[in-house]
PABAVO-966388 format. One line per field, with one value per atom (N, C-alpha, C): residue number from 1; residue in one letter; atom name; x, y, z. Coordinates in nm, 2 decimals. Layout:
BEGIN
seq: NUM ...
type: A ...
atom: CA ...
c1: X ...
c2: Y ...
c3: Z ...
This chain:
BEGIN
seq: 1 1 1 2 2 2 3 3 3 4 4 4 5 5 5 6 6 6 7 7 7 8 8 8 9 9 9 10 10 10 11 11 11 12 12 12 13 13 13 14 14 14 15 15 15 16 16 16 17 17 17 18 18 18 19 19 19 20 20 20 21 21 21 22 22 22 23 23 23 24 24 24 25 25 25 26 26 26 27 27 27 28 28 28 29 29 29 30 30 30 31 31 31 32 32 32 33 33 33 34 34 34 35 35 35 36 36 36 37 37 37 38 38 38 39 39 39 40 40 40 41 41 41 42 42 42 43 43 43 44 44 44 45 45 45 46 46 46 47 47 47 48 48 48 49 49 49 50 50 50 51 51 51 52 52 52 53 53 53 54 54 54 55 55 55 56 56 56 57 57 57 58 58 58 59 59 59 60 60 60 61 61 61 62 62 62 63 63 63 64 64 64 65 65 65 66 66 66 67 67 67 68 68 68 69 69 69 70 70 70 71 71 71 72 72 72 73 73 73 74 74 74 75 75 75 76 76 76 77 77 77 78 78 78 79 79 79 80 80 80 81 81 81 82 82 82 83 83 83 84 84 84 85 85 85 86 86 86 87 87 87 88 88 88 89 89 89 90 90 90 91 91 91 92 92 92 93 93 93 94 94 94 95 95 95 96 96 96 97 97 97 98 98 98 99 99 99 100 100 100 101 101 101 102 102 102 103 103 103 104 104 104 105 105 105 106 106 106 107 107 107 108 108 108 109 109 109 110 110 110 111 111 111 112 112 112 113 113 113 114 114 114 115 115 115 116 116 116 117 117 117 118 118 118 119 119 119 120 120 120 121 121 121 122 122 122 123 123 123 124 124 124 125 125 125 126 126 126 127 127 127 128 128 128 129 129 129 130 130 130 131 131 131 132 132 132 133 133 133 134 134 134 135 135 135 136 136 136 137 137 137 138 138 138 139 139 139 140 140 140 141 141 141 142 142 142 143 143 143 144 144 144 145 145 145 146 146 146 147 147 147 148 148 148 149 149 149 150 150 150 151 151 151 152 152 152 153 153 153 154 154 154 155 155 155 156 156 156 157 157 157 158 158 158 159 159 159 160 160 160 161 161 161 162 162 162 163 163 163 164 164 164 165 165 165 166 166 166 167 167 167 168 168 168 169 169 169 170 170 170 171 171 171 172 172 172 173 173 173 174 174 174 175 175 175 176 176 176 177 177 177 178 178 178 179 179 179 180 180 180 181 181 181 182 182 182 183 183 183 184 184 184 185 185 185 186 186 186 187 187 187 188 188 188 189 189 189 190 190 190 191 191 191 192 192 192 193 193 193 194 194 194 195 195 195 196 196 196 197 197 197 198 198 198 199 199 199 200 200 200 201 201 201 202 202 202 203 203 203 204 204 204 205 205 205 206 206 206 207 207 207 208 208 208 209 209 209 210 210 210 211 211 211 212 212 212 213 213 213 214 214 214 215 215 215 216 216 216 217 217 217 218 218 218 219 219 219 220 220 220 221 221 221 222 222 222 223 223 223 224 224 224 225 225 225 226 226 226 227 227 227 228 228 228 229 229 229 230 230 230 231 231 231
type: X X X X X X X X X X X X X X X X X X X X X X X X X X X X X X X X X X X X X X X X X X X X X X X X X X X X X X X X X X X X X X X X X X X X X X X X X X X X X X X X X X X X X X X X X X X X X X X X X X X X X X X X X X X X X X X X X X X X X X X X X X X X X X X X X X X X X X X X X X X X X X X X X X X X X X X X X X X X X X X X X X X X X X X X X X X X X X X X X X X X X X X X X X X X X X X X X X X X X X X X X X X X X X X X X X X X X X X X X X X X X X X X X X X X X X X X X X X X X X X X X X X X X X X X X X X X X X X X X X X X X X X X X X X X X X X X X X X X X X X X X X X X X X X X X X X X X X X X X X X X X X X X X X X X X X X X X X X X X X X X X X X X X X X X X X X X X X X X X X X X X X X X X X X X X X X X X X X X X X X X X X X X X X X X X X X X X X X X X X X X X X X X X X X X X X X X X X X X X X X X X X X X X X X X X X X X X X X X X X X X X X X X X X X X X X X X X X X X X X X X X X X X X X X X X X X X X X X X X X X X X X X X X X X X X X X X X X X X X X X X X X X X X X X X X X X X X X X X X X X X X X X X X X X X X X X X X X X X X X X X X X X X X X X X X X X X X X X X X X X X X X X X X X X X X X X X X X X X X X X X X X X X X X X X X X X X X X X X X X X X X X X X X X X X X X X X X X X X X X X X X X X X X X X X X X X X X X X X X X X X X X X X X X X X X X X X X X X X X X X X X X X X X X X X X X X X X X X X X X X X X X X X X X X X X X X X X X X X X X X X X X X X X X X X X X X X X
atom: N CA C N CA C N CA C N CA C N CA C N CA C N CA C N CA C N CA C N CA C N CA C N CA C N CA C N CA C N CA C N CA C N CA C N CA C N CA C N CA C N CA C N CA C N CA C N CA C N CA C N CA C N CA C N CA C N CA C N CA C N CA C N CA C N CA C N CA C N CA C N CA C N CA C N CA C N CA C N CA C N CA C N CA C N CA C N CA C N CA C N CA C N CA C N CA C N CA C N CA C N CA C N CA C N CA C N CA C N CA C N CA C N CA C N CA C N CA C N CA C N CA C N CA C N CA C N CA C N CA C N CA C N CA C N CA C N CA C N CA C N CA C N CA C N CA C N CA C N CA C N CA C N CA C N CA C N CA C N CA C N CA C N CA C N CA C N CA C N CA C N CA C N CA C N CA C N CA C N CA C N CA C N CA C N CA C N CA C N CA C N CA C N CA C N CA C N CA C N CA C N CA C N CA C N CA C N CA C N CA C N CA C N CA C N CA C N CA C N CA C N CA C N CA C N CA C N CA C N CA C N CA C N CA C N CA C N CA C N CA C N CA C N CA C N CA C N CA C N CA C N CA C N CA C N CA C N CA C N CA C N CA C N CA C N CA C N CA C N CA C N CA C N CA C N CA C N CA C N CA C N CA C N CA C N CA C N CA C N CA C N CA C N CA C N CA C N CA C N CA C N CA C N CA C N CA C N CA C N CA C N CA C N CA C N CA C N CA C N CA C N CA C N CA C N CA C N CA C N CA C N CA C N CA C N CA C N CA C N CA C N CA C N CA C N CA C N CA C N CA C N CA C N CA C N CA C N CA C N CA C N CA C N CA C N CA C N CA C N CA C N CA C N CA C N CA C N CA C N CA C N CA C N CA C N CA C N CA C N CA C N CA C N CA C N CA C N CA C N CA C N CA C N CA C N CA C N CA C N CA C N CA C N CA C N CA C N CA C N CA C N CA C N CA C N CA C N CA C N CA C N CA C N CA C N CA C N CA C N CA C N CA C N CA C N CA C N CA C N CA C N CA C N CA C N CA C N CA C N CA C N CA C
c1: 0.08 0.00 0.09 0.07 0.13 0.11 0.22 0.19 0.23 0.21 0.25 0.34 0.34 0.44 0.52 0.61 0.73 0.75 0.69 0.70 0.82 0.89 1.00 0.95 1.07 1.03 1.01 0.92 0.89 0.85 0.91 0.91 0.78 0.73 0.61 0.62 0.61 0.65 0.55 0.63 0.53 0.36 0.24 0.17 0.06 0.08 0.03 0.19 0.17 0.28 0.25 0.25 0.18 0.31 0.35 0.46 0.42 0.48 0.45 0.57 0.61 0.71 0.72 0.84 0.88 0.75 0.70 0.64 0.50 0.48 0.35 0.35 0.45 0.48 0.42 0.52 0.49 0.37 0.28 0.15 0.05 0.10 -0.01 0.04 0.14 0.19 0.13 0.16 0.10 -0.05 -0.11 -0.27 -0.28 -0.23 -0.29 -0.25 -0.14 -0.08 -0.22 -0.28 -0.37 -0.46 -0.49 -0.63 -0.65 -0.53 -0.49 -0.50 -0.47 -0.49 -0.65 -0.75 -0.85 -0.96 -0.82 -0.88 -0.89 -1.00 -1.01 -1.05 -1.03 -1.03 -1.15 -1.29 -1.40 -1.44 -1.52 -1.61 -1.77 -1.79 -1.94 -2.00 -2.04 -2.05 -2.21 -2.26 -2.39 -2.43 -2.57 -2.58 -2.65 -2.63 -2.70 -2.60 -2.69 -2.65 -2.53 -2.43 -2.33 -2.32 -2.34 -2.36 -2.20 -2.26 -2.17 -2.08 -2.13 -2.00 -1.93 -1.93 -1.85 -1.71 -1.78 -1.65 -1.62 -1.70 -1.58 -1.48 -1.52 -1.43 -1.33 -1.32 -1.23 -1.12 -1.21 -1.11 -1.00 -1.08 -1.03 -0.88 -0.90 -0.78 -0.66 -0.70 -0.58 -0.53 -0.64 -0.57 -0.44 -0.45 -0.35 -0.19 -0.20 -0.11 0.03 0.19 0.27 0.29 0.37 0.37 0.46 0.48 0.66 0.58 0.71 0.69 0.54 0.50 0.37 0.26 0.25 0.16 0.01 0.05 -0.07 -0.14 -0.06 -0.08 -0.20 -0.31 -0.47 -0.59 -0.69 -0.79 -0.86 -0.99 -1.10 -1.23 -1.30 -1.45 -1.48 -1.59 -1.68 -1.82 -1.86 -1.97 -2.07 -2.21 -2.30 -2.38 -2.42 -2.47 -2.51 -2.65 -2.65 -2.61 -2.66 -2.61 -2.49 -2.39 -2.24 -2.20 -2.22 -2.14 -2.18 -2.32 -2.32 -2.24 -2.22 -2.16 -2.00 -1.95 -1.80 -1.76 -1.89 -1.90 -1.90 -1.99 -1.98 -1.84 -1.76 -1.66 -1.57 -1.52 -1.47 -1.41 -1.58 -1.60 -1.55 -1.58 -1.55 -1.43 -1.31 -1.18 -1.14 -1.18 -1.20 -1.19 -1.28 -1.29 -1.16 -1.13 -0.99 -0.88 -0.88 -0.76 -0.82 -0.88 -0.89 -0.92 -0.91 -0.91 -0.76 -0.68 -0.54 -0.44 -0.46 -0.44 -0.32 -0.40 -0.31 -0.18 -0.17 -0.08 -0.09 0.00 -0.05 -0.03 0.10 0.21 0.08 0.03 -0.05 -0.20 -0.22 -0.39 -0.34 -0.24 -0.24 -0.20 -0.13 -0.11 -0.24 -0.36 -0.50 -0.61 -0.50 -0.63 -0.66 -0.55 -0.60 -0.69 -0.71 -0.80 -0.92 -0.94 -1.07 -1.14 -1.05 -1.13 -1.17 -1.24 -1.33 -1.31 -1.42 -1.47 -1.59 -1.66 -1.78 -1.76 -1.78 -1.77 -1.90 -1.99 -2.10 -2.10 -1.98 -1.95 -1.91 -1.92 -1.91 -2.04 -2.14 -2.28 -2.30 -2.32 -2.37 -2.30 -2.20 -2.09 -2.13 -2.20 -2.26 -2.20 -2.07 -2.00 -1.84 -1.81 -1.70 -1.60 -1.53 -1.42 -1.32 -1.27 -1.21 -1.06 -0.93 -0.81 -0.79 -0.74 -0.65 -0.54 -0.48 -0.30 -0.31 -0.29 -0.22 -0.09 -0.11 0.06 0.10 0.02 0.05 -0.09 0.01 -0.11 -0.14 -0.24 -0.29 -0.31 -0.29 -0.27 -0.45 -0.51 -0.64 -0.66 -0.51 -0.49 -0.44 -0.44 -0.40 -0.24 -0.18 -0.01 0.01 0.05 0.13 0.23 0.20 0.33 0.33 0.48 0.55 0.48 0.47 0.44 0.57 0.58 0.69 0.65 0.72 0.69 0.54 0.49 0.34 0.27 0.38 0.32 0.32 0.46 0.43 0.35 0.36 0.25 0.12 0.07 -0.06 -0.10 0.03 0.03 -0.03 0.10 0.08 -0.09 -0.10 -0.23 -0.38 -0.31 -0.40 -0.45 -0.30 -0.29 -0.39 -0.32 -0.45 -0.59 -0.63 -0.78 -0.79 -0.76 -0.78 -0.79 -0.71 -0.68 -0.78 -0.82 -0.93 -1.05 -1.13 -1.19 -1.24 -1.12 -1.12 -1.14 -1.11 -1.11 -1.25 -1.30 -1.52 -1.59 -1.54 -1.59 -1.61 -1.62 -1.63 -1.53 -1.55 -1.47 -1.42 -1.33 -1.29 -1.30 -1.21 -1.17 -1.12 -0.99 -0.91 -0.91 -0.96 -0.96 -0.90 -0.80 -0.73 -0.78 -0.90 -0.88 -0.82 -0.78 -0.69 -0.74 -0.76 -0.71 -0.82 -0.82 -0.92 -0.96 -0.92 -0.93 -1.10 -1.16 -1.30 -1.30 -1.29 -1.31 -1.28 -1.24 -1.17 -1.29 -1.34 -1.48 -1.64 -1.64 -1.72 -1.75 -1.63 -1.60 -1.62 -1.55 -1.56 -1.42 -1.30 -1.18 -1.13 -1.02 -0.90 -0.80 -0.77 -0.65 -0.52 -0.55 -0.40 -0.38 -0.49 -0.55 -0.54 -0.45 -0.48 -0.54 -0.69 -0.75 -0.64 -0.56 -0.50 -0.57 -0.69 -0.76 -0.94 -0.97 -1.13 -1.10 -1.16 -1.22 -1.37 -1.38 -1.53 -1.53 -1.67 -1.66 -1.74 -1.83 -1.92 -1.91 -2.01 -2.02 -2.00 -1.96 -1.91 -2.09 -2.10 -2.24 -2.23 -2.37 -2.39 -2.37 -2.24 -2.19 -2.09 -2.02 -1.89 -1.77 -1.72 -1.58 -1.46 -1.35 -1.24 -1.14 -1.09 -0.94 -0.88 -0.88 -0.78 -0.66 -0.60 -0.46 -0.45 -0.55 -0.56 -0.48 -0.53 -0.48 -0.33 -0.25 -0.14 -0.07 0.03 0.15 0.30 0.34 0.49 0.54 0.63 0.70 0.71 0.77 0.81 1.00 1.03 1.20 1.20 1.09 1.12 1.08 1.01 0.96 1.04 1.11 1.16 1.38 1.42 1.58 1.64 1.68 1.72 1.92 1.98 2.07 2.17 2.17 2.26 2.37 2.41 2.57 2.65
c2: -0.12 0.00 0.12 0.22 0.36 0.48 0.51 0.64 0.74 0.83 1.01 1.05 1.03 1.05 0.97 1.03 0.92 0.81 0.69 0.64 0.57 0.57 0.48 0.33 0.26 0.10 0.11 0.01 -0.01 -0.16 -0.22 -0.39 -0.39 -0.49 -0.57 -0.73 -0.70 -0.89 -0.94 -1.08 -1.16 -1.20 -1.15 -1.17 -1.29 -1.36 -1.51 -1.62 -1.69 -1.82 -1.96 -2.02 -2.12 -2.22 -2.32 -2.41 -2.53 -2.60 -2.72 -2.82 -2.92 -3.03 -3.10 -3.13 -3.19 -3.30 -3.40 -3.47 -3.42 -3.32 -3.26 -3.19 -3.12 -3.04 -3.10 -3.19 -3.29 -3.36 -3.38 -3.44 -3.31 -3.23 -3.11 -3.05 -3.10 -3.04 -3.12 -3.25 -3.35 -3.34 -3.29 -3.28 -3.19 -3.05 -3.00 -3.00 -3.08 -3.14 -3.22 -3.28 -3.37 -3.29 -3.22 -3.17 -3.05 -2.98 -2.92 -3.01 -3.12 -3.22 -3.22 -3.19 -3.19 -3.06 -2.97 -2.87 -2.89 -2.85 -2.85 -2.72 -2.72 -2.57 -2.66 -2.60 -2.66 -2.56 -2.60 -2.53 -2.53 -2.59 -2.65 -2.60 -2.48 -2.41 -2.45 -2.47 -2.49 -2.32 -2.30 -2.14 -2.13 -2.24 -2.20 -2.07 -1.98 -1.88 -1.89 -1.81 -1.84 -1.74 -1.71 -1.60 -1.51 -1.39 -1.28 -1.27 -1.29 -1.30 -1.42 -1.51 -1.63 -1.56 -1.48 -1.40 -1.29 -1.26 -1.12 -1.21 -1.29 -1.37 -1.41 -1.45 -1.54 -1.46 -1.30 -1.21 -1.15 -1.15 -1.07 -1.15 -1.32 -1.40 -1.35 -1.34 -1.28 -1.16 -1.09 -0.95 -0.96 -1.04 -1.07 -1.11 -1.15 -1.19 -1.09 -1.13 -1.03 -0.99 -0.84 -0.75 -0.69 -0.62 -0.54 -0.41 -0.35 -0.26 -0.27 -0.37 -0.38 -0.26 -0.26 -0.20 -0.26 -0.34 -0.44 -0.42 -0.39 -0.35 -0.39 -0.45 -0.50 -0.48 -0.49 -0.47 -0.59 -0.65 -0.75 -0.71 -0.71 -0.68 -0.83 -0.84 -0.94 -0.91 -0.93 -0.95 -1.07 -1.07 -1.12 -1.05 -0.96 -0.87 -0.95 -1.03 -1.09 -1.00 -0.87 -0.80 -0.76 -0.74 -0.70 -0.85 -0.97 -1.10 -1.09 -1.06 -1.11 -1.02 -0.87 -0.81 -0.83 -0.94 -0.97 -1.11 -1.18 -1.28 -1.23 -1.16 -1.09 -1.05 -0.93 -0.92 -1.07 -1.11 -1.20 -1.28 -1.31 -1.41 -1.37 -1.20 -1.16 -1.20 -1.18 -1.18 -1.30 -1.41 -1.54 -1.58 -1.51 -1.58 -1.53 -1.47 -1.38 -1.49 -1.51 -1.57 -1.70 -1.80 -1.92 -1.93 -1.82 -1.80 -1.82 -1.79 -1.81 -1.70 -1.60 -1.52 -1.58 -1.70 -1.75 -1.77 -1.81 -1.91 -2.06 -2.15 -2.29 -2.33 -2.32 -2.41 -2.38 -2.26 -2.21 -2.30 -2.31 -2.40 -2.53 -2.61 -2.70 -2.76 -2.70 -2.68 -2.72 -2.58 -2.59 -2.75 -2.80 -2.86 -3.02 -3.05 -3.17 -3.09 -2.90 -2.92 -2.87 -2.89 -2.88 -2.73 -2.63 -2.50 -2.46 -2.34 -2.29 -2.16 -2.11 -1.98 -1.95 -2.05 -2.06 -2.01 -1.94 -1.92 -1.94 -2.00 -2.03 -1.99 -2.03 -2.00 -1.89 -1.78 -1.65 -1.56 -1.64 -1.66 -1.68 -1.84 -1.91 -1.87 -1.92 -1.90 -1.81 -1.83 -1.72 -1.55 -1.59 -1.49 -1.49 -1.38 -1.36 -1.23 -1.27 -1.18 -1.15 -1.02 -0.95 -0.93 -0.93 -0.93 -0.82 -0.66 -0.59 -0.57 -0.48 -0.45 -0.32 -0.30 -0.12 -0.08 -0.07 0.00 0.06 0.26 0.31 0.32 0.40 0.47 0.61 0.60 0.78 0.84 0.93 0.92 1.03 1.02 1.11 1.26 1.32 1.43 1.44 1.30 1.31 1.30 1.29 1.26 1.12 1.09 0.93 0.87 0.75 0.70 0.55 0.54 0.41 0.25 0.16 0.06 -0.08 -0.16 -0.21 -0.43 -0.47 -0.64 -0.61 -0.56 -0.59 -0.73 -0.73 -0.85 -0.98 -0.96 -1.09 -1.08 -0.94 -0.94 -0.99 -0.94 -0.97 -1.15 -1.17 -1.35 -1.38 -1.40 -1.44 -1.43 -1.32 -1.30 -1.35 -1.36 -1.44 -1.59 -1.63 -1.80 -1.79 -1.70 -1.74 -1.74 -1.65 -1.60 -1.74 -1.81 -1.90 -2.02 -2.06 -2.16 -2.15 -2.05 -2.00 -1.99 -2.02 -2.08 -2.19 -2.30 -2.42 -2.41 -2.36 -2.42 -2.40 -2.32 -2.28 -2.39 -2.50 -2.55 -2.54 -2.45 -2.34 -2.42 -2.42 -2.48 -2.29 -2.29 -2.19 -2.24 -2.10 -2.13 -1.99 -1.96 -1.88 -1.80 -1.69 -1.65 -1.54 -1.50 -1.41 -1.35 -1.28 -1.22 -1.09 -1.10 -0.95 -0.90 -0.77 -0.69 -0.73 -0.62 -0.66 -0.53 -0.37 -0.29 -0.26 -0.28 -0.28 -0.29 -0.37 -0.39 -0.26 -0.19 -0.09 0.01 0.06 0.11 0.01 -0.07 -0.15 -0.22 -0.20 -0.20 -0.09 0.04 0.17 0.18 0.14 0.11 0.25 0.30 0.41 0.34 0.43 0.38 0.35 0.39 0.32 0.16 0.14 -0.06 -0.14 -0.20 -0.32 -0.44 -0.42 -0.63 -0.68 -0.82 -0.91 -1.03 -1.12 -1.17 -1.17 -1.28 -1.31 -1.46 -1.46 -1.62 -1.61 -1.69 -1.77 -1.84 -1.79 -1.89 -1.92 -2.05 -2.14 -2.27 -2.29 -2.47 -2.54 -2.65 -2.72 -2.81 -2.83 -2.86 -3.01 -3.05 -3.25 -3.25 -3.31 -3.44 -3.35 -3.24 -3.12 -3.23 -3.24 -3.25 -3.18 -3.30 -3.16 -3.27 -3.17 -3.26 -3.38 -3.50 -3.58 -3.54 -3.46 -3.44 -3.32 -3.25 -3.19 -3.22 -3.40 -3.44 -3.51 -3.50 -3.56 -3.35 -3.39 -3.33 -3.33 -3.26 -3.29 -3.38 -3.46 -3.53 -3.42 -3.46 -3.37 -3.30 -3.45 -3.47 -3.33 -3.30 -3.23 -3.07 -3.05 -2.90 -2.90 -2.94 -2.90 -2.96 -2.89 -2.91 -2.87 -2.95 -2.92 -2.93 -2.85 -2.82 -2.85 -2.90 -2.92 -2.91 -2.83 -2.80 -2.90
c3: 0.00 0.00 0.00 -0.11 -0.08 -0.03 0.04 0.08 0.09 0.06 -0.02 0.09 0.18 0.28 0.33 0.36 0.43 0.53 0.50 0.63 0.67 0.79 0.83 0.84 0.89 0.85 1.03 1.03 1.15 1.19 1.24 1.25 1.38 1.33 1.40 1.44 1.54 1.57 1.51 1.50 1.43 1.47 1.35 1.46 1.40 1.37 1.33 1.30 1.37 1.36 1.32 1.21 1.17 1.12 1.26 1.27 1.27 1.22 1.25 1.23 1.31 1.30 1.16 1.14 0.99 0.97 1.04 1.00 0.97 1.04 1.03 0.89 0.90 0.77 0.61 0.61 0.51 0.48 0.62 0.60 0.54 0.61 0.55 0.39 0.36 0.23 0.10 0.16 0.08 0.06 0.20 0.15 0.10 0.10 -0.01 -0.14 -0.18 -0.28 -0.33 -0.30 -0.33 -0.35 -0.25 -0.27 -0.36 -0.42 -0.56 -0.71 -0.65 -0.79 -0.81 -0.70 -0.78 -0.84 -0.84 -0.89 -1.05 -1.16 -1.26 -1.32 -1.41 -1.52 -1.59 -1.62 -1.65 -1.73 -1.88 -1.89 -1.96 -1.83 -1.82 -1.72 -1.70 -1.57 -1.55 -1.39 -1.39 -1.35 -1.39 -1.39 -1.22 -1.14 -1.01 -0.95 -0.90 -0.81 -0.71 -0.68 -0.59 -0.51 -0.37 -0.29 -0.32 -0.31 -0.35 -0.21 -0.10 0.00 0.03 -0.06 -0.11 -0.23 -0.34 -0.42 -0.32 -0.22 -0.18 -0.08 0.00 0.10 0.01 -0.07 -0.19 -0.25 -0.29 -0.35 -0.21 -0.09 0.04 0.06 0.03 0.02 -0.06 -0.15 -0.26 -0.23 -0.19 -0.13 -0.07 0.04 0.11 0.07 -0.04 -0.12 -0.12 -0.13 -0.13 -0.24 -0.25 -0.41 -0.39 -0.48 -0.45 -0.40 -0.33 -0.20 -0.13 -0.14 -0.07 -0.11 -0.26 -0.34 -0.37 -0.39 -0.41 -0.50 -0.63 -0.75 -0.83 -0.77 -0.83 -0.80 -0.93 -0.87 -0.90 -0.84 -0.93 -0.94 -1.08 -1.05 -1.05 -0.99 -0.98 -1.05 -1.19 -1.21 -1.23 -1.23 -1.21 -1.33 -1.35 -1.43 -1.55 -1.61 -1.71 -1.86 -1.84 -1.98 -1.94 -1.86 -1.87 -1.92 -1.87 -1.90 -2.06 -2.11 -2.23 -2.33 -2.28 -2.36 -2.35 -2.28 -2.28 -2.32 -2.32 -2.45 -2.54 -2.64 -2.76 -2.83 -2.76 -2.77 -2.75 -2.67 -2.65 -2.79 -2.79 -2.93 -3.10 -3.07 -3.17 -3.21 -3.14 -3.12 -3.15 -3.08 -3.11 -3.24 -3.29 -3.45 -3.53 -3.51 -3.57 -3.54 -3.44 -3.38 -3.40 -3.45 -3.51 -3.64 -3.70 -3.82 -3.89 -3.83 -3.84 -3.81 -3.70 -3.61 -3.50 -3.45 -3.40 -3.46 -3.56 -3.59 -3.61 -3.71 -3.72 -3.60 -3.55 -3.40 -3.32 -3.29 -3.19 -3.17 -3.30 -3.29 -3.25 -3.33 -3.31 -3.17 -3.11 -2.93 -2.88 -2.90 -2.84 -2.91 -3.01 -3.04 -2.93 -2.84 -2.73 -2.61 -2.63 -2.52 -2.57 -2.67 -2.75 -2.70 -2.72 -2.72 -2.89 -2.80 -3.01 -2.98 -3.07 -3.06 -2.96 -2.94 -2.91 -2.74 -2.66 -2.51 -2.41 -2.43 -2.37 -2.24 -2.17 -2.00 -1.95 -2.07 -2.04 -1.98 -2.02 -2.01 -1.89 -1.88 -1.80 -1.65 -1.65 -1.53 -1.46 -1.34 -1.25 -1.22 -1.18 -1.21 -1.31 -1.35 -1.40 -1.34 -1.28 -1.20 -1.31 -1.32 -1.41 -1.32 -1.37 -1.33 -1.37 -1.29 -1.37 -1.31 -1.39 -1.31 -1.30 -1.17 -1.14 -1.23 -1.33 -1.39 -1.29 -1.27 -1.17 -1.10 -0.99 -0.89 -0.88 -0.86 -0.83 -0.71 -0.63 -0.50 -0.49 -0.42 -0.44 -0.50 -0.45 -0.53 -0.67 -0.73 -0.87 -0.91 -0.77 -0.83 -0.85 -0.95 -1.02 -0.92 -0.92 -0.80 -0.90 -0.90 -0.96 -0.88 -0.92 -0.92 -0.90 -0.84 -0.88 -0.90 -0.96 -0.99 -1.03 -1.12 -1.16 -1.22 -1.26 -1.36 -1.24 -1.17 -1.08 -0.96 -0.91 -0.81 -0.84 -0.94 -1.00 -1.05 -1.05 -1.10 -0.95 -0.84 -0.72 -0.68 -0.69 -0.63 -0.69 -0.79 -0.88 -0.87 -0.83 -0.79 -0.65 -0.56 -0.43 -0.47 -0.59 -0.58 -0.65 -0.74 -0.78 -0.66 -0.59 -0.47 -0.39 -0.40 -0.30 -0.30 -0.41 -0.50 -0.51 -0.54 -0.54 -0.37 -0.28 -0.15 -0.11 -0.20 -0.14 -0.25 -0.30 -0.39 -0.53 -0.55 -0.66 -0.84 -0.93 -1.07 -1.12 -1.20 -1.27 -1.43 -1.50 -1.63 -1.65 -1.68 -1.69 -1.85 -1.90 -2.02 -2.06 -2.16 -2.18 -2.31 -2.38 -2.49 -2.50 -2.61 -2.62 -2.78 -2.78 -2.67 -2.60 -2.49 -2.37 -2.32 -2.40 -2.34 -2.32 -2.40 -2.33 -2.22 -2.16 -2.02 -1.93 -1.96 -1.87 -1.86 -2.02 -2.00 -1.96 -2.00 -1.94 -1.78 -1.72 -1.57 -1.49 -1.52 -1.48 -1.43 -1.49 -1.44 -1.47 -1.45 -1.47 -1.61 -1.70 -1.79 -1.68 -1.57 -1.53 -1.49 -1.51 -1.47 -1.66 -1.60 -1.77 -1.69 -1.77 -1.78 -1.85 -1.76 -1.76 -1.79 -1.72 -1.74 -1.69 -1.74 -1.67 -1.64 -1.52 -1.49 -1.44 -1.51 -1.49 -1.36 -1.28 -1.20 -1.15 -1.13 -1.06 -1.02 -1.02 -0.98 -1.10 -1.14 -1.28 -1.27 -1.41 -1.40 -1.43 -1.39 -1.42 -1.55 -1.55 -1.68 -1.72 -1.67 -1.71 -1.72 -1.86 -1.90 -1.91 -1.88 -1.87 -2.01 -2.07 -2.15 -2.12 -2.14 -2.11 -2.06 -2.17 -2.19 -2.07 -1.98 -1.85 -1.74 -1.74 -1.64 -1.66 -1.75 -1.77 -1.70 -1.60 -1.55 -1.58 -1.59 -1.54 -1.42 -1.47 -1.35 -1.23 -1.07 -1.02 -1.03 -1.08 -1.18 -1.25 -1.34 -1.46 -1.40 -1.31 -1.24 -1.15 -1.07 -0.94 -0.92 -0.91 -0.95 -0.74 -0.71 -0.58 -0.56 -0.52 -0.50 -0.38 -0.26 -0.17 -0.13 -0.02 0.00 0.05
């Protein structure tokens, strides 16, 4: 968080401590190791209603997340709104067709074609809500002066991963969507040009008989993600 005035560093003892013994450690790591495996990226959303202080508890998690100089360089809308979602299908879609048209690229389609995406976005719809990702490039302090931002891109990832984790931990299915451009959103939200939409996720309950990719559940070894070093 910034602030227009100088503050000194001032240390605070620690004030949550969450320890636990090697064996504990490991048991709790592995469970949520597991219980991450059954998170899925769906898009078969059921359109039942999902209480709106279920997405603010969810986004309040991410808040929390760290960022350089402790900016917290993000915002999220949460809409519900059936004519805002349809008008970010529309667009969406538009773009869509561009980019499967051969926009993408050949290498690029043929990548997407084991997880059977289209043009078609139905879950832009349906999906009870759809939470919008932006980035604080800069900030504006209430009187209008610009203040530097710093790690945006990764701040905004991090916090992204909790809002997502977070999610999965209320039950909740996602689907992570990136059209570009995306500046619509900025007037369609009521955002500042100093905010870029990064993404949208869809988010609700995954509906009776929702499929996900085969090729979803195939991972990386842990051999191939993780390299350990020893003195």
């Amino acid at each position: 968080m910034y602030f227009k005035d100088k503050v000194s560093y001032q240390p605070l003892p620690l004030p949550d401590r969450v320890a636990l013994g090697d064996a504990k450690a490991l048991k709790a790591a592995e469970a949520f190791r597991d219980y991450m495996k059954k998170r899925h990226t769906v898009r078969d959303f059921s359109a039942d209603p999902v209480p709106e202080e279920v997405i603010a508890a969810c986004v309040a998690a991410a808040g929390t997340a760290p960022s350089g100089a402790n900016h917290q360089p993000w915002h999220f809308v949460a809409i519900s709104d059936p004519a805002m979602k349809a008008e970010i299908r529309a667009a969406a879609e538009k773009e869509e067709e561009t980019f499967y048209a051969g926009g993408a690229g050949e290498e690029w389609l043929k990548a997407l074609e084991p997880i059977g995406t289209g043009v078609s976005k139905p879950h832009l719809d349906i999906a009870p809500w759809l939470i919008v990702v932006f980035a604080q490039r800069y900030g504006v302090t209430h009187d209008g002066e610009r203040y530097k931002n710093y790690y945006v891109p990764e701040s905004v990832g991090i916090a992204t991963g909790f809002l997502i984790a977070a999610l999965h931990h209320a039950g909740l299915s996602t689907l992570t969507h990136t059209p570009n451009p995306m500046k619509f959103l900025n007037g369609l939200c009521d955002r500042p040009d100093s905010e870029k939409p990064v993404m949208i996720i869809a988010v609700g309950r995954a509906a009776e008989g929702a499929t996900v990719p085969a090729v979803a559940k195939i991972k990386k070894p842990l051999a191939e993600i993780l390299t350990v070093r020893k003195g």
